[in-house]
C-alpha distance (Angstrom), angle and dihedral (degrees) to the residues before:
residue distance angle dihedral
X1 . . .
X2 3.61 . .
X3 3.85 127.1 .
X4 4.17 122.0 -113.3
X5 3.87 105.7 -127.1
X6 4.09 102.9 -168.5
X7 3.79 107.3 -134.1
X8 4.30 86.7 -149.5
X9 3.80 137.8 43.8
X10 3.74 123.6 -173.5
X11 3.72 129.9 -159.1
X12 3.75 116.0 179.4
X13 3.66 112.3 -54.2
X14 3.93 92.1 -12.0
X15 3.54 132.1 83.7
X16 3.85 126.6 -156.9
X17 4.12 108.6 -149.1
X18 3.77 122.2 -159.8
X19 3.96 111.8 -150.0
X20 3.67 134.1 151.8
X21 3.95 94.1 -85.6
X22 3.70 97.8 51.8
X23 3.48 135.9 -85.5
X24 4.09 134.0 -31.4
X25 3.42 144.0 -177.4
X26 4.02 129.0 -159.4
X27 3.87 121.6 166.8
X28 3.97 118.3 -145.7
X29 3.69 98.8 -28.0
X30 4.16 113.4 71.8
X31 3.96 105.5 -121.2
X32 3.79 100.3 27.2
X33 3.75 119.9 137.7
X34 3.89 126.1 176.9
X35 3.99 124.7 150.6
X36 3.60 101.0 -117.2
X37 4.01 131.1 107.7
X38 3.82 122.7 43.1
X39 3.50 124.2 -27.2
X40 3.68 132.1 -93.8
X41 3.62 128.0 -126.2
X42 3.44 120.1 -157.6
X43 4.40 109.9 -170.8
X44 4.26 116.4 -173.0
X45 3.60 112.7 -164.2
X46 3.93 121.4 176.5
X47 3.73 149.6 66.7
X48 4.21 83.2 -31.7
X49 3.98 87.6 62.7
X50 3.65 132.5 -115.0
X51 3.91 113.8 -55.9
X52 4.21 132.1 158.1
X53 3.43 116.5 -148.4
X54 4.16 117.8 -165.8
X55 4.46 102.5 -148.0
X56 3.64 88.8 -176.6
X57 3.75 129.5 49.8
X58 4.21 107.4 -122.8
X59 3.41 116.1 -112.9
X60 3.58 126.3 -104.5
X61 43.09 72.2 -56.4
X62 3.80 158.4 76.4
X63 3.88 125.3 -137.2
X64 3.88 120.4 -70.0
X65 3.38 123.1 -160.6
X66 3.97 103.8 -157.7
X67 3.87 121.2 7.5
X68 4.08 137.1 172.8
X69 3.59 133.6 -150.1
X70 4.09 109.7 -132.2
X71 3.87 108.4 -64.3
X72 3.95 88.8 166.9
X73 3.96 90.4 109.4
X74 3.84 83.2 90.1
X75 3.82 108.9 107.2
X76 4.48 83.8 -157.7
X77 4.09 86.6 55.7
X78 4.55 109.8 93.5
X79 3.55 111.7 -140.0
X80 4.04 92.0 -121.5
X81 3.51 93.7 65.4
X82 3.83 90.8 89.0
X83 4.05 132.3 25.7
X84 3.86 113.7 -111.4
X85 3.64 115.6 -83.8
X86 3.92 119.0 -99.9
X87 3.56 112.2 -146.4
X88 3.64 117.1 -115.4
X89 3.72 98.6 -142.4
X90 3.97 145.0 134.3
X91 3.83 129.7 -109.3
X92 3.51 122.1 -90.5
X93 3.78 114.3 -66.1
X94 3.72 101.5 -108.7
X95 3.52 92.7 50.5
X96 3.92 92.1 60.6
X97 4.31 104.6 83.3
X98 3.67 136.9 123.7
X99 3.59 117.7 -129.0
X100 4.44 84.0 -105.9
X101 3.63 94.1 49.3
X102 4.01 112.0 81.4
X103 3.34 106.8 88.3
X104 4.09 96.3 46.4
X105 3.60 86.0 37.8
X106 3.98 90.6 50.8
X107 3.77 95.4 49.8
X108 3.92 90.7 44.7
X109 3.50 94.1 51.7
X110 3.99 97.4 41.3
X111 3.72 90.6 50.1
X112 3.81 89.4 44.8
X113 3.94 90.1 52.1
X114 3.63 87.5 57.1
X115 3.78 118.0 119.0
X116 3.92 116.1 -117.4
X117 3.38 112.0 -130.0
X118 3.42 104.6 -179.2
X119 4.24 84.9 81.1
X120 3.50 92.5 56.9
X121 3.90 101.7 50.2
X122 3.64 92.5 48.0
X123 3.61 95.8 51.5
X124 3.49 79.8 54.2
X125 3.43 103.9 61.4
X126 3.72 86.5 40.9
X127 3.88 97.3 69.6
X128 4.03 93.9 33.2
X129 4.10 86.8 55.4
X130 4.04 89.5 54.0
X131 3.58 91.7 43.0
X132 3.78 83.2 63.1
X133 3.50 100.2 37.5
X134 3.98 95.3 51.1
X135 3.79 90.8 39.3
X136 3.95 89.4 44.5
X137 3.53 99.4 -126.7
X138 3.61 111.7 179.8
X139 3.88 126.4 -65.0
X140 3.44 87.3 -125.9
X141 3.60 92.5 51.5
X142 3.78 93.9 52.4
X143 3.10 94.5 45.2
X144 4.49 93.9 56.6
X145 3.64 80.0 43.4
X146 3.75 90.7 56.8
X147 3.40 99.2 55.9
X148 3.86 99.3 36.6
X149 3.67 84.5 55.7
X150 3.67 96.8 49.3
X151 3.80 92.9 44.4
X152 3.93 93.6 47.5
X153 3.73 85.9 50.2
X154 4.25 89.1 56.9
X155 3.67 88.0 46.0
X156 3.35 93.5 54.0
X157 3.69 94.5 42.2
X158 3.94 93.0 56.1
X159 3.53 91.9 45.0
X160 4.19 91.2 53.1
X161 4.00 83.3 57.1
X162 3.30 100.4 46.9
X163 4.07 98.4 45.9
X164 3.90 93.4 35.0
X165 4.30 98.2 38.9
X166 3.97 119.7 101.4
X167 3.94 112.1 -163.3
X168 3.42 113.4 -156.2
X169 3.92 124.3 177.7
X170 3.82 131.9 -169.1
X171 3.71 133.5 -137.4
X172 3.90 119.7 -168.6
X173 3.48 144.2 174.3
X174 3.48 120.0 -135.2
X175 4.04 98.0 -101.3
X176 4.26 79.0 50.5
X177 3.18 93.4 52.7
X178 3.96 104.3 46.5
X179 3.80 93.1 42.1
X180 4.15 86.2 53.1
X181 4.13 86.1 47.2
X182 3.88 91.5 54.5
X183 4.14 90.6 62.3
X184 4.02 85.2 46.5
X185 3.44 91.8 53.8
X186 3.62 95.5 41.2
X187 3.91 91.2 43.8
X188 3.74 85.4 51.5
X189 3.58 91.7 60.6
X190 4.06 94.1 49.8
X191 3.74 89.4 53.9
X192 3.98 87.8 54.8
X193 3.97 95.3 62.8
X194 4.22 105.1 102.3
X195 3.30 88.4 -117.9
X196 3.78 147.1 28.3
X197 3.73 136.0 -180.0
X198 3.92 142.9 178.5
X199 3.77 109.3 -138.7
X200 3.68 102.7 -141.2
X201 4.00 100.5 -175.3
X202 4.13 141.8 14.3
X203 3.45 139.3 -169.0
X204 3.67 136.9 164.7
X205 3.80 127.6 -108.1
X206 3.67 127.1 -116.9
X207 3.66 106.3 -175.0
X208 3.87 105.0 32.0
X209 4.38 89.8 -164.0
X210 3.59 89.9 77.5
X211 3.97 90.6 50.7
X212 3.52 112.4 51.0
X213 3.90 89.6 -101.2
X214 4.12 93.1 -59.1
X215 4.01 114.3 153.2
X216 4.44 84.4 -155.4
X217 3.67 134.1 30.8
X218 3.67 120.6 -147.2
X219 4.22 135.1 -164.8
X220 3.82 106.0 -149.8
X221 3.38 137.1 170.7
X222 4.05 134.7 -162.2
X223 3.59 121.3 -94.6
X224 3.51 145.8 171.2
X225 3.69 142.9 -127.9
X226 3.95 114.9 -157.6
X227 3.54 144.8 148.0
X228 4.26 97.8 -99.3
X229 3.81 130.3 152.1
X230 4.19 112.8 -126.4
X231 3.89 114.5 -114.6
X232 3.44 125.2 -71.7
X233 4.53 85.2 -1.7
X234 4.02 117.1 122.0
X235 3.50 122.5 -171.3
X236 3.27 147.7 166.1
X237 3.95 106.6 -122.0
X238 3.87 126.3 44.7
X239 4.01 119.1 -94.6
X240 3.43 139.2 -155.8
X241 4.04 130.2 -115.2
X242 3.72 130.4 -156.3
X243 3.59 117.3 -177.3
X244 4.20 106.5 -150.0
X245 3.94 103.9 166.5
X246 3.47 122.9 -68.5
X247 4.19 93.1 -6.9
X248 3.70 125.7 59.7
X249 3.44 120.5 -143.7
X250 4.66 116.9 -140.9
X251 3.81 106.0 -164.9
X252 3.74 97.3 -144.6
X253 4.18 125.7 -175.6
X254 3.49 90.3 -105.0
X255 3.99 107.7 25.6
X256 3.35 145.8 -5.9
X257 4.03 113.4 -109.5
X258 3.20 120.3 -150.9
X259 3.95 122.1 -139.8
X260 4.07 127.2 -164.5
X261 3.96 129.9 126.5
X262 3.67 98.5 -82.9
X263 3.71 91.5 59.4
X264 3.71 147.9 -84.2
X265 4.23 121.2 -53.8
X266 4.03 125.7 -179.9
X267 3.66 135.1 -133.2
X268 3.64 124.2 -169.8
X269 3.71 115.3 -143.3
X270 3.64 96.8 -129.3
X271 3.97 84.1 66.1
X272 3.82 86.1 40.5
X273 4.18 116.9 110.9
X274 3.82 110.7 -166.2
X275 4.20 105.7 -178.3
X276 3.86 116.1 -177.5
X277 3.60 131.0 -159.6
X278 4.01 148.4 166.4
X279 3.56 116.9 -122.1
X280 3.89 133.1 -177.7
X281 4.00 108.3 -127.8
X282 4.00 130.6 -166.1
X283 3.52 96.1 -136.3
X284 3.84 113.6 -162.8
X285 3.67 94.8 174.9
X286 3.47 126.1 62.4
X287 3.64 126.8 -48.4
X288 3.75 114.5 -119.0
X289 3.45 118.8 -126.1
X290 4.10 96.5 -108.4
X291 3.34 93.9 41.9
X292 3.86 118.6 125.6
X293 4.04 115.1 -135.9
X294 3.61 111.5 -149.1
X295 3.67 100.8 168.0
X296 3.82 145.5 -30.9
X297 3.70 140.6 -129.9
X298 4.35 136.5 171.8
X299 3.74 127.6 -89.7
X300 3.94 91.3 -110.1
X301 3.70 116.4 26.1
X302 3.68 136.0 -172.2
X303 3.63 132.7 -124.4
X304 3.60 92.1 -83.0
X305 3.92 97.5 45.0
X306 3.92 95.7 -99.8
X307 3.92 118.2 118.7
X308 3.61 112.7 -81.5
X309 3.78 99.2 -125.4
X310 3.57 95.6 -148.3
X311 4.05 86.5 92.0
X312 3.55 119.1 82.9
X313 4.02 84.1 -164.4
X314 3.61 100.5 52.4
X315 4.06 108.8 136.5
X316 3.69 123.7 176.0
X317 3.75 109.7 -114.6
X318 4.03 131.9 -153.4
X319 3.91 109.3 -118.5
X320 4.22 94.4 -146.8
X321 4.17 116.4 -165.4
X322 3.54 105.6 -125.7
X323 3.82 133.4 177.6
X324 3.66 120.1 -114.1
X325 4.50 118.4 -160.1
X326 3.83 103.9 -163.9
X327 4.04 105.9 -169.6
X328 3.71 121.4 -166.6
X329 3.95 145.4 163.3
X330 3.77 139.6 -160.3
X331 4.10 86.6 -121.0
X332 4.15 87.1 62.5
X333 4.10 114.6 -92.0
X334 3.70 112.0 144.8
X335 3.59 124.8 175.0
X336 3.68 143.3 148.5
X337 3.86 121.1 -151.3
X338 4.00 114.1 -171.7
X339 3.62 121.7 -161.7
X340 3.56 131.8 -155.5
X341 3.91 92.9 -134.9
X342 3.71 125.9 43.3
X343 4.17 131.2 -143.9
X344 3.96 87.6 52.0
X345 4.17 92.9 91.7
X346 3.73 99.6 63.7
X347 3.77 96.3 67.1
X348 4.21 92.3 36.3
X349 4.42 84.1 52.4
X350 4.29 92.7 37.9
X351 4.13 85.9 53.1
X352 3.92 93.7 51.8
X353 3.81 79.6 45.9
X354 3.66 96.3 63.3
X355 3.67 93.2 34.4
X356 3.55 88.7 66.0
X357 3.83 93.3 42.9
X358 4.34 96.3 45.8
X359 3.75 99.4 41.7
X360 3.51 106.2 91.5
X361 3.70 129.6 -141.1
X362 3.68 124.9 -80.5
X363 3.79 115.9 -93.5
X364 3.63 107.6 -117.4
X365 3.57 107.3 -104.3
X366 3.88 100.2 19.8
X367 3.22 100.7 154.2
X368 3.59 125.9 79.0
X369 3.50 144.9 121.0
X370 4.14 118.4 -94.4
């Protein structure tokens, strides 16, 4: 299954063109070039070696046998029944690059940093329109003010895009481009599991009564895992989004970016670690529908693994086998992704695999501006 690579990308009134020379950009008339607007990215990867080109100049986990999502809400439940949770999370953001990142990862983050100002200028209008309405200006009045207000607010709108947009387009070979359609496919098959979460903190469990038996407890929360552009990025080939917390990881071809509110970091999958396990969960909400059911046991058990009958509360809950992709790098990222059905993460870890092993190393001095 090949890949689609679009040959075009519009942003507002521009248009980025992909052609054998590089990359171009007219607006309204065919043929017109000017070095305004966002920047275009132009990324090689194949038996020619890894090179960036700028077109525009920029303007100034291991395996765990029984776990348990947080049952703590229980008034009945001490607080030294289980360690405290350790958070399951990556480094800070600007600590997370690959030695080829920086200037990309510059640009994207200076254009992210960038103030909208399409917000601002439609509050605006806002509070100038009810100033006029509740000091009964004239209809005619409102009604200019209407329509200066709303164009204003388009204006401003375009020009967000254009000053906070980063184009980026691809160029593979065809061993590139197969080896990138094997982590589609195999991302495809993640986001088909009935259910996916990030596990944002673990901690083990001291007295196992109070946690239906379960040797770790776990907060989680649901993700997703879709094919989903970053903010304010256009390119020319389809990308894949995994939501881990408060960052969102884009699988690029060459790179994974990572996205949170500080900014935007890099990790090369050569330097990328992708471990995948099974794991036997206590699940106390409801069971997914491709979930497999291995056993069951109560909320609060005794010493021999009955329910304790001291709890008026006490349910029997399914213990469900469940897949768990842990994904970390030298530079900091840790995350854990569990999935509701297992034997789907050993394709999804061998494609990051290859990815590191096919893309080829950066030409020295790739980037530059045509």
């Amino acid at each position: 299954m090949g890949l689609y690579l679009r040959k075009s990308i519009s942003i507002g009134p521009l248009r980025f063109n992909l052609s054998k020379s590089g990359v171009g950009v007219s607006a309204g008339v065919k043929g017109l070039r000017f070095g305004v607007g966002p920047r275009g990215n132009y990324v090689h990867m194949g038996r020619g070696g890894l090179y960036y080109r700028a077109t525009l100049p920029p303007s100034t986990a291991s395996h765990k046998p029984l776990i348990q999502p947080d049952l703590s809400s229980s008034p009945q439940i001490p607080p030294e029944t289980h360690a405290l949770l350790e958070e399951i999370e990556s480094a800070h953001i600007s600590q997370i690059v690959d030695s080829s990142s920086h200037e990309l990862l510059d640009e994207l983050n200076r254009k992210r940093a960038k103030m909208r100002l399409w917000p601002v200028v439609a509050t605006a209008s806002v509070v100038i329109l009810g100033l006029g309405v509740f000091s009964n200006w004239p209809t005619w009045l409102l009604s200019t003010l209407l329509f200066a207000g709303a164009v204003a607010t388009y204006v401003a709108h375009s020009r967000d895009t254009l000053e906070k947009t980063v184009v980026l387009f691809y160029d593979f070979d065809s061993d590139m481009e197969t080896t990138y359609a094997q982590l589609h496919r195999a991302a495809s098959q993640l986001a088909s599991c009935a259910a996916a979460w990030h596990i944002e903190a673990s901690g083990k469990v001291h007295d196992r009564k109070y946690h239906a038996g379960a040797s770790d407890l776990v907060r989680r929360k649901n993700t997703f895992i879709q094919k989903a552009e970053p903010p304010y990025v256009k390119t020319n080939i389809e990308t894949i989004a995994v939501g881990v917390g408060h960052q969102t990881l884009h699988f690029f071809p060459d790179r994974v970016l990572v996205y949170d509110t500080n900014g935007v970091g890099a990790v090369g999958y050569s330097e990328l670690h992708v471990d995948v396990s099974a794991t036997q969960f206590i699940e106390s909400d409801s069971v997914p529908r491709d979930a497999e059911v291995v056993d069951r046991t109560w909320k609060y058990v005794n010493k021999s693994g009955g329910p304790d009958r001291r709890f008026k509360d006490n349910k029997e809950l399914p213990i469900c086998r469940y897949e768990e992709i842990a994904l970390s790098s030298q530079s900091g990222l840790n995350e854990v992704v569990q999935l509701s059905r297992c034997g789907l993460g050993s394709d999804f870890a061998k494609a990051i695999f290859l990815l590191g092993k096919t893309i080829p190393k950066e030409s020295s001095g790739a980037a530059q501006a045509a």
